[in-house]
N, C-alpha and C positions, 0 to 999 in steps of 0.2 A: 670628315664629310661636310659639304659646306650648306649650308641651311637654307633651306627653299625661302626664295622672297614670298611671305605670306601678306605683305602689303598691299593693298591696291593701290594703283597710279594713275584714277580714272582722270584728271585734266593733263597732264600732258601727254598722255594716252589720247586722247580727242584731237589734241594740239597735233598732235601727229598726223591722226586720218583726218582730218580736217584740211591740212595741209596738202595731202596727197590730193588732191582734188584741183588743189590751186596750180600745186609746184610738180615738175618734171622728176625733182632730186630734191630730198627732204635730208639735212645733215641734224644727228644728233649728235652733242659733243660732250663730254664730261669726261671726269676722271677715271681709271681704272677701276672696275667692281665696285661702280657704279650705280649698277642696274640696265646698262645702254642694251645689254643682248638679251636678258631676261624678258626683254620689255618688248622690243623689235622683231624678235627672231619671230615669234607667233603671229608676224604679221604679214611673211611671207608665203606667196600663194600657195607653194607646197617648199617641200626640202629642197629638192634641185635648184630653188629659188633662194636657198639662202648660200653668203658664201662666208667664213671666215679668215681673214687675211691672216690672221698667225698660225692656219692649220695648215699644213703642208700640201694635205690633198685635193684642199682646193683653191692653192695654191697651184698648182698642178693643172687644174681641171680651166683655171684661168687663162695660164700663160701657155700651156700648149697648143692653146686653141686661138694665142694670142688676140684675149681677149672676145671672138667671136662669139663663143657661149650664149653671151650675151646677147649676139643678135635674134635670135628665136625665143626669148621671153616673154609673155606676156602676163600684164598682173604685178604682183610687187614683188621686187626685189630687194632682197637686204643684203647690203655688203657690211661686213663685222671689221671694224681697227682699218679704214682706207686709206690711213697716211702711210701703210707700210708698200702701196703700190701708187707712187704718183702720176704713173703713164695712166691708170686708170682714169685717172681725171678726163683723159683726151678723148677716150673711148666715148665715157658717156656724153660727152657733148654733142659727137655725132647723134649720138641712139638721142638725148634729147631733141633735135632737131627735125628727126621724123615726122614727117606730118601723117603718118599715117599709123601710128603705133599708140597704143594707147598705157602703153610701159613704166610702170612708177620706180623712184629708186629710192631706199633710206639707206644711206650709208653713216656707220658711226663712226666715232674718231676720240681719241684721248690725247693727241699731241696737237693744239689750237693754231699754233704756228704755220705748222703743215697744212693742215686742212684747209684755214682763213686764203692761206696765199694760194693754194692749187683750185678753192672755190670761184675768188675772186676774179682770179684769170681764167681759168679753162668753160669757168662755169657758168661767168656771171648773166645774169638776170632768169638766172633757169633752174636754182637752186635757192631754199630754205635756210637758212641753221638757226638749231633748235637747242638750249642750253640744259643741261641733266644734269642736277648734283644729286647730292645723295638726297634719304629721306628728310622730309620736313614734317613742322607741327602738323598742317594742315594732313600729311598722310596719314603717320602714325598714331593722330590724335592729341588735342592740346595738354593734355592728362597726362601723357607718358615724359613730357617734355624733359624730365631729368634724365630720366634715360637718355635720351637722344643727345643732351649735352654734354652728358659725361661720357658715352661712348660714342658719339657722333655718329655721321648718317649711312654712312655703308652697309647695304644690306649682311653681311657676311657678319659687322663690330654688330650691329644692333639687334639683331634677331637672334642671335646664340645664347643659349641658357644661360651659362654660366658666367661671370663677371671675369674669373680668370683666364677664360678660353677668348673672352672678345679682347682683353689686353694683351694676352700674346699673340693672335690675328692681325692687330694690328702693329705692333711691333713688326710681324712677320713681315706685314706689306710695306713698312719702312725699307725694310732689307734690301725687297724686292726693287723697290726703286730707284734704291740710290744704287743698288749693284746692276740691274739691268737694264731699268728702262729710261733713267735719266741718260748714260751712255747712248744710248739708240735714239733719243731727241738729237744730241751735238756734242761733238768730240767734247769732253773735260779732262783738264789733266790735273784736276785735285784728284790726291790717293781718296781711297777708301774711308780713311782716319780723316781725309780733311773735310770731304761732303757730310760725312755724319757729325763732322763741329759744328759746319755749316749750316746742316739740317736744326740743331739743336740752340743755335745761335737765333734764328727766327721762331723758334720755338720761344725763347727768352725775351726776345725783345717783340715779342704778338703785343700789338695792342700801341706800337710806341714810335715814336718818329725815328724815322727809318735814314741814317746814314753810311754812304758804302765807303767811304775812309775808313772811319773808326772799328767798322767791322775787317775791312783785310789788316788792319793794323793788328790784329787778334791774331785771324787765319793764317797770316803771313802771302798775303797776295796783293797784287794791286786794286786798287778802285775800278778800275775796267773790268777783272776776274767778276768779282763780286755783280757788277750788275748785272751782266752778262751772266750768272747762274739765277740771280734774282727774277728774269725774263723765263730763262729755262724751268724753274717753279712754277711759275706764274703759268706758263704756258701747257702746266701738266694740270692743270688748275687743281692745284695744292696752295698756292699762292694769293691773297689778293692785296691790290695796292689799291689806297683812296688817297688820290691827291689832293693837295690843299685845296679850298674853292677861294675864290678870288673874287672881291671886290673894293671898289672904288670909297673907300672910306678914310683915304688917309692912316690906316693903323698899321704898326708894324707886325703882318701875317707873319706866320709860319710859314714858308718855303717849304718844309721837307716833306713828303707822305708816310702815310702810317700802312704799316704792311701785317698781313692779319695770316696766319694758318686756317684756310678754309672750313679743315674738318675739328671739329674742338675733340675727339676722338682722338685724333692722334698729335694734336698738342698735348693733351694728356697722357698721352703714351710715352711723349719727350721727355714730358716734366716730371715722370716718374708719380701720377696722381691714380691713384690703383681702385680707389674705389668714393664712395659719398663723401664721407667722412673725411677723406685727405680734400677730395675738394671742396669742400666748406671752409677746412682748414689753411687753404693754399696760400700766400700771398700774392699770387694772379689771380687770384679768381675774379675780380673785378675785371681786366682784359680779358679771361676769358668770357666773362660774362657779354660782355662788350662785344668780339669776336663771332660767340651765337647769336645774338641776339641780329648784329648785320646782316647774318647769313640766310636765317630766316626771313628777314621783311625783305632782300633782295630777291629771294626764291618766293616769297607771295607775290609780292609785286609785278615778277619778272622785268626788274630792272633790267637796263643796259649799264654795263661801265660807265660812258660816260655821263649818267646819272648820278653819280654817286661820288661824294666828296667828304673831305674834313673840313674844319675850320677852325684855326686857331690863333690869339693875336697875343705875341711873346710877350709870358711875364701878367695875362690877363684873361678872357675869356675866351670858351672853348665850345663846340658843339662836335659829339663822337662821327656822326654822321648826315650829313647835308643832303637833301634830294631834292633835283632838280626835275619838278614835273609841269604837267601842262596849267595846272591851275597855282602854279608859283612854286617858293624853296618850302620846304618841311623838315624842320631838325627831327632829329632823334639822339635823346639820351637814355646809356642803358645803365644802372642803377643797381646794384649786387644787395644792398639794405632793403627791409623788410616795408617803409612805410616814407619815399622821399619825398621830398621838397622844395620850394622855390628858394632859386640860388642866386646871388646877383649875376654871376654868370649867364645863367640863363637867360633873364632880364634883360643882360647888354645885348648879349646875341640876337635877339626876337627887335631888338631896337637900330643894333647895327646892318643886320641881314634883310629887317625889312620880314619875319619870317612870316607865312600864313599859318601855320600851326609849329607849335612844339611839343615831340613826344615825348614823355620818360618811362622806359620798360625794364619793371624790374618782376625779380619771380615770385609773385602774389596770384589772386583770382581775384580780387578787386579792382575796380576800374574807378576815379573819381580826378574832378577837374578841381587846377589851383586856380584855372579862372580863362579868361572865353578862349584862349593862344595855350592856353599848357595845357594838359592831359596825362593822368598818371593812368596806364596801360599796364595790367598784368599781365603775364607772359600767352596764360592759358587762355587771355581773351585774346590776341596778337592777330589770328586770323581773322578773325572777326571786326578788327579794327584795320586789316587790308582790307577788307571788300567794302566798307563805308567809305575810305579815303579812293578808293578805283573808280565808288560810283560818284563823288563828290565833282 
């Protein structure tokens, strides 16, 4: 039995009805089990008001009425997984253009591809989209934070009693993806045996400059195969990629990006890390440290992509994470040791980038400055050092 989301998710919860106010079509998107339906479904004006795309019967209740259903709604409507009916998109652009309807719609979605491109065109200027990953510090509490990183944010991995029922959970939902629902994003013709190398290969190299030669040299596929799943990853958002950030300095950057497994949960599940103890002991645990720590300040922040970068100049200095906001760049370094320190690295970075602050976040409760541009940030403080940098 799968375990009631006991979390609250009062801000993007707000974000939501707040929205419906503005927007026609409010999209939320994230990954599978989630939280997208837990979250949405109670905010439908009654049941008839909600629909879900991979249930059959209303499935049914959709297309026999080719679509019409929908015209006699009022109040909000939730559509559940919208990328499994693309004609829908065409629908609501009608019903949004009613000037006489006062009709709201949230529909969710797990395949970003699909949705981006059916919003874009059928939708645009009349639709939202709203990003949902799994839980964060800010939800669960900055206290619980090991939890959250060793089992990552899935309602389902991180609520369940026991440590061996959330690792086999997750495992399970491995299965589940590579066997069904990556297939239903775009045709792949790697077997079974090669997406689970594949799977396990980003699993290894989380945290590392990402190139697609030397991986199909592995796989036995071409450099096209490989990107081409990399995309399909990415776009199950299991995937993130932080390209290099670029600037004008004359040094010899890094060209490649660094490709991270979003849920450190089921990196752990890869890398066969079963409990505390293995991951203290790991030799990622640094990338993975690196890995959460991203995941987190992008989900406080509510970064966009294209905020977000690496930087590194070959054979020299490096910063994990680059952000590009309205009051300038801001590194972040994330730190696995008990008590860090100013590094020449750092130094250059903050000199070459021009940076306005530098962060280093490693897992402590103490907070203290190596001086007016660096900042040693503990984990359990993290939130608290998003809402000074938001109101900055």
């Amino acid at each position: 039995m799968e375990p009631v989301n006991l979390v609250p998710r009062p801000e993007i919860t707000t974000r939501i009805r707040a929205g419906l106010a503005e927007w026609v079509v409010t999209v939320v998107l994230g990954p599978r089990q989630a939280g997208k339906t837990w979250l949405t479904r109670p905010m439908a004006t009654s049941p008839e008001h909600y629909f879900d795309l991979q249930n059959f019967v209303d499935q049914v209740r959709l297309e026999e009425s080719n679509y019409r259903v929908l015209d006699g709604l009022e109040g909000v409507v939730v559509i559940d997984e919208a990328q499994e009916k693309p004609e829908l998109f065409r629908k609501l652009r009608v019903l949004a253009d009613r000037a006489e309807r006062h009709t709201r719609f949230i529909l969710t979605g797990s395949a970003s591809p699909h949705i981006y491109r059916e919003a874009s065109e059928s939708l645009a200027g009349r639709a939202r989209l709203l990003d949902l990953s799994g839980f964060s510090l800010a939800e669960v509490g900055p206290e619980n934070w090991e939890r959250l990183w060793l089992r990552g944010g899935y309602p389902a991995h991180y609520l369940t009693a026991m440590e061996e029922t959330s690792l086999e959970r997750r495992h399970h939902y491995i299965a589940l993806f590579l066997g069904r629902d990556l297939p239903s994003l775009a045709e792949t013709r790697l077997s079974q045996e090669q997406l689970r190398r594949f799977f396990q290969m980003l699993a290894h190299h989380h945290g590392q400059y990402w190139n697609h030669s030397e991986v199909a040299g592995v796989i036995g596929v071409n450099a096209k195969t490989v990107q081409r799943h990399v995309e399909l990853f990415k776009g199950a958002y299991l995937v993130r990629e932080l390209p290099p950030y670029f600037e004008n300095s004359g040094k010899r950057l890094r060209k490649a990006p660094k490709l991270y497994l979003r849920d450190t949960g089921l990196l752990h599940a890869l890398l066969l890390v079963r409990d505390r103890g293995q991951l203290y002991s790991s030799s990622q645990i640094g990338a993975s440290w690196e890995g959460f720590g991203i995941e987190q300040i992008v989900a406080l922040l509510h970064l966009r992509e294209d905020q977000c970068f690496t930087w590194s100049v070959q054979g020299g200095a490096e910063v994990d994470l680059v952000l590009r906001l309205s009051q300038g760049l801001v590194g972040v370094e994330f730190k696995s040791e008990d008590a860090p320190r100013r590094t020449r690295s750092m130094t250059a970075a903050i000199e070459t980038l021009g940076l306005r602050q530098l962060v280093v976040v490693y897992p402590g409760s103490q907070d203290y400055r190596i001086d007016d541009v660096i900042e040693v940030v503990g984990i359990t403080n993290l939130p608290r050092w998003a809402t000074r940098l938001g109101m900055a």
